[in-house]
Backbone as CSV, one residue per row, in Angstrom:
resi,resn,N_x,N_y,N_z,CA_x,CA_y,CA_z,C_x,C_y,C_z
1,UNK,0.211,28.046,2.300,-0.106,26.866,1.527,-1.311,27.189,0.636
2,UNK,-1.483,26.990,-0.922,-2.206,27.126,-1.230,-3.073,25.796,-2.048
3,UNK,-4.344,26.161,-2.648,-5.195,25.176,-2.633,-4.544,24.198,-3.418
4,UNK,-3.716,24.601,-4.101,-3.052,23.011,-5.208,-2.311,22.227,-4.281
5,UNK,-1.613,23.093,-3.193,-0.805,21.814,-2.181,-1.770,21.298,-1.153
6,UNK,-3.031,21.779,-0.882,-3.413,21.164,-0.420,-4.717,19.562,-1.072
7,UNK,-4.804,20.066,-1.926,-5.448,19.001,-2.870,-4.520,18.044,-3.194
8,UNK,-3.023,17.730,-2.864,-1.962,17.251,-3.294,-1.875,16.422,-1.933
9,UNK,-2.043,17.524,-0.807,-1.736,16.362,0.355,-3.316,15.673,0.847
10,UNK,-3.796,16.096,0.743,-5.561,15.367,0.628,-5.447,13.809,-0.006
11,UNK,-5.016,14.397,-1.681,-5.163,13.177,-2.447,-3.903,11.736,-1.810
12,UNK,-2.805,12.600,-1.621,-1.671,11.668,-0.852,-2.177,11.035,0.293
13,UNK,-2.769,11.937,1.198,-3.312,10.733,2.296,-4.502,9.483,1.915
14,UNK,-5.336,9.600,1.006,-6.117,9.113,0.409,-5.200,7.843,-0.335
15,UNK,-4.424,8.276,-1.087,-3.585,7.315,-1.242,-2.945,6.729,-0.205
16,UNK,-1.903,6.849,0.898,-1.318,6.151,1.414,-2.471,5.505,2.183
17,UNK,-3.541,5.926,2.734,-4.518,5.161,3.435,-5.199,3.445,2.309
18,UNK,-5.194,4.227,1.099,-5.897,3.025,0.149,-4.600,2.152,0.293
19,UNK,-3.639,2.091,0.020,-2.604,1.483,-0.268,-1.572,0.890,0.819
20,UNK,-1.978,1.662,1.887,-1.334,1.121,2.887,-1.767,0.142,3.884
21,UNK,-3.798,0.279,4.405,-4.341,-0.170,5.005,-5.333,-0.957,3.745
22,UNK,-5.971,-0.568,3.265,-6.684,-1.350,2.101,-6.804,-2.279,1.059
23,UNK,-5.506,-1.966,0.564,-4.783,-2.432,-0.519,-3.402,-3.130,-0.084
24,UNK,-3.190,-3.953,0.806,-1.657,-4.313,1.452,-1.429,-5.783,0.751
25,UNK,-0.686,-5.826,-0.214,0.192,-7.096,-0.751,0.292,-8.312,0.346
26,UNK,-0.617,-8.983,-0.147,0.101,-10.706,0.849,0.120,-11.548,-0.544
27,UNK,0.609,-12.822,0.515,1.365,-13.972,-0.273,0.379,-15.289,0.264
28,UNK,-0.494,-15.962,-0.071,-0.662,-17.363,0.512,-0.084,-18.253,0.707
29,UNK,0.067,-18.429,2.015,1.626,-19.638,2.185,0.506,-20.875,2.946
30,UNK,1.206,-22.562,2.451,0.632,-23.404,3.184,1.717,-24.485,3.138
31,UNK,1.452,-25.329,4.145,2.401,-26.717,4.288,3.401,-25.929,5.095
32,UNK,4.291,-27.019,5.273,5.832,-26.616,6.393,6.662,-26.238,5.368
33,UNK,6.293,-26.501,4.090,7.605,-25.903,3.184,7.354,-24.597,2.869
34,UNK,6.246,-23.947,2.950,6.090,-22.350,3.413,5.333,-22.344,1.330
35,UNK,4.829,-23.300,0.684,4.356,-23.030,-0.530,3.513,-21.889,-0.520
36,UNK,3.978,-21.464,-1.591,3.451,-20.048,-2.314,1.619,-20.829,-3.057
37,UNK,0.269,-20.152,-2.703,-0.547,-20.895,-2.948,-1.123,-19.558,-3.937
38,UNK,-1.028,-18.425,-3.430,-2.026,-16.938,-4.300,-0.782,-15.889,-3.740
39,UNK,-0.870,-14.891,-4.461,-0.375,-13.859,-4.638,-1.382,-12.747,-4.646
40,UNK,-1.745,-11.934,-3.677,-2.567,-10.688,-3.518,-3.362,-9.775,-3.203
41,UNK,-4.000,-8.652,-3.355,-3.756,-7.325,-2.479,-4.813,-7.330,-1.750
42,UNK,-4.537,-7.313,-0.683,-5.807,-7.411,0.336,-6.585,-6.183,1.502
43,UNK,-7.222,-6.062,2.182,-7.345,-5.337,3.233,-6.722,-6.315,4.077
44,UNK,-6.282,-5.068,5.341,-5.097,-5.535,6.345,-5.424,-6.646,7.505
45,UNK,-6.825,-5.876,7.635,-7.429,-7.377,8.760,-7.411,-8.633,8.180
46,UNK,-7.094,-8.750,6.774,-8.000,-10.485,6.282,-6.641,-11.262,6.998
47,UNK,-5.967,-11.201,7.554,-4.316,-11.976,7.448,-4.629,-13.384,7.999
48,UNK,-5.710,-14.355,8.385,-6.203,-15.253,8.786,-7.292,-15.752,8.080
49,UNK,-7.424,-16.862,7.143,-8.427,-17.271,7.047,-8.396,-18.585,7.189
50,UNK,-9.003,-19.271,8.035,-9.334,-20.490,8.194,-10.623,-20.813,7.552
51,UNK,-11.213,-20.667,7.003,-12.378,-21.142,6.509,-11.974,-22.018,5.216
52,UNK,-10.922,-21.889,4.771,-10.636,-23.104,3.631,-9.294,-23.868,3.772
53,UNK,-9.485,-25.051,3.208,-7.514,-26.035,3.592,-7.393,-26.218,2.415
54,UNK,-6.143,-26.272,2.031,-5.337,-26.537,0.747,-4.556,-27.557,1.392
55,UNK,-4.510,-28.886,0.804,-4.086,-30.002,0.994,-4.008,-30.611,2.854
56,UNK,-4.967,-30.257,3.336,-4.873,-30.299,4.654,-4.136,-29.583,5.684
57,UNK,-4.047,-28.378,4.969,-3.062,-27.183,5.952,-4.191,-26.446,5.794
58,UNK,-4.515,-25.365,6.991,-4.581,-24.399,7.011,-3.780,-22.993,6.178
59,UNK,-4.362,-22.528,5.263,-3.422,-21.065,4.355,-3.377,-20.097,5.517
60,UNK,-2.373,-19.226,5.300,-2.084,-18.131,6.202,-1.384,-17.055,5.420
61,UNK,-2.058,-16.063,5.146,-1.489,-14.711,4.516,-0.450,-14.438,5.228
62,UNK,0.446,-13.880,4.160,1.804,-13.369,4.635,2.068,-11.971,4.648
63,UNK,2.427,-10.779,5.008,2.455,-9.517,4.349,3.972,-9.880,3.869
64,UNK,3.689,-9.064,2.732,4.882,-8.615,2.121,5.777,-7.343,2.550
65,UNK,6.583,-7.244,3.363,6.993,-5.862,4.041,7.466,-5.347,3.246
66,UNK,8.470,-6.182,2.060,9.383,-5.246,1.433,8.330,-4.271,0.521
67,UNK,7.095,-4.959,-0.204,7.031,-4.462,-1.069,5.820,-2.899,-0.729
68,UNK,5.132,-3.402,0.459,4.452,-2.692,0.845,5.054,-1.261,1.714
69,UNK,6.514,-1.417,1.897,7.316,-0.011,2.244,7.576,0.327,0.791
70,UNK,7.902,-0.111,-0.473,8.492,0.150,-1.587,7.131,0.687,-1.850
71,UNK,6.105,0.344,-1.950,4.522,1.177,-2.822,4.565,2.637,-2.014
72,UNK,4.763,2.683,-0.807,4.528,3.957,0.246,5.455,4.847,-0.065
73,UNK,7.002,4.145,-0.262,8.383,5.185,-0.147,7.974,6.036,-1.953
74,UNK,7.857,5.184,-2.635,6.946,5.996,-4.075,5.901,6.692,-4.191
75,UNK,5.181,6.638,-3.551,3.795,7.833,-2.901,4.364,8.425,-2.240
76,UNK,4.759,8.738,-1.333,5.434,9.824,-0.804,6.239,10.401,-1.751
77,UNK,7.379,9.842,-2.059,8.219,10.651,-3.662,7.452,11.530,-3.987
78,UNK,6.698,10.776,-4.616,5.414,11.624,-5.788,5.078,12.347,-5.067
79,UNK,4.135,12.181,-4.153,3.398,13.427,-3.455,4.282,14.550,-2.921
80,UNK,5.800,14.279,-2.524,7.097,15.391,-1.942,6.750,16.135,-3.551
81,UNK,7.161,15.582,-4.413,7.711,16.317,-5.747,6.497,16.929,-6.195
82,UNK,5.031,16.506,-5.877,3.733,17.346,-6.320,3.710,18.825,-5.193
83,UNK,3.926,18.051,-4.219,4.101,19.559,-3.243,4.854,20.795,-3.779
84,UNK,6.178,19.688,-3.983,7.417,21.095,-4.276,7.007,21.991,-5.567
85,UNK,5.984,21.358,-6.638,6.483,21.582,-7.989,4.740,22.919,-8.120
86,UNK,4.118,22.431,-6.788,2.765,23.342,-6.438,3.642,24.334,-6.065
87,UNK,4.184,24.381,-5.060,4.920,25.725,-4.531,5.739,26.566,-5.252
88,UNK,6.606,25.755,-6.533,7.444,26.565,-7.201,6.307,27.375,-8.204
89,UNK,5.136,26.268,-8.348,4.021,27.302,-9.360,3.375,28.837,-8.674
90,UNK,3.532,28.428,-7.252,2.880,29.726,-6.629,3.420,30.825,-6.763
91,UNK,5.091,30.099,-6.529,6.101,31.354,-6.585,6.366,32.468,-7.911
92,UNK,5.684,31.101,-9.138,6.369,32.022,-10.559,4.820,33.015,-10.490
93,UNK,3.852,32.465,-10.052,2.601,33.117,-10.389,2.634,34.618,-9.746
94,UNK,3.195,34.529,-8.110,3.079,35.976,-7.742,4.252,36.736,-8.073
């Protein structure tokens, strides 16, 4: 392995960590009809906040599963195809 694939999987974990634990898509939902109140990207612990009511409900973050496997399954892509495209450079070089 040389230093470009590894600066490739460095930066990839860096990414999936920002994006997976840091950066995780919720939805603000309130009332029994499940209303959409905010849309967005949060760290993973916030998923509770009671400290404010919107029309006398309690809000409750939602994760978004679909979209937060769809941001990861594309970082990985990328980072597979930065790997492969480091290795084919090693190969033409020696």
């Amino acid at each position: 392995m040389n230093k470009i694939q590894k600066w490739i999987l460095i930066i990839h974990m860096v990414m999936i960590i920002l994006f997976g634990i840091l950066l995780v898509p919720f939805k603000l939902v309130y009332g029994p009809e499940r209303m959409i109140f905010d849309l967005k990207y949060a760290p993973l612990w916030s998923l509770v906040d009671k400290s404010n009511s919107v029309n006398g409900f309690n809000p409750v973050y939602e994760l978004q599963t679909s979209r937060l496997i769809y941001t990861v399954l594309v970082l990985t892509i990328l980072g597979a195809i930065g790997f492969l495209l480091a290795s084919n450079f090693k190969n033409k070089i020696a």
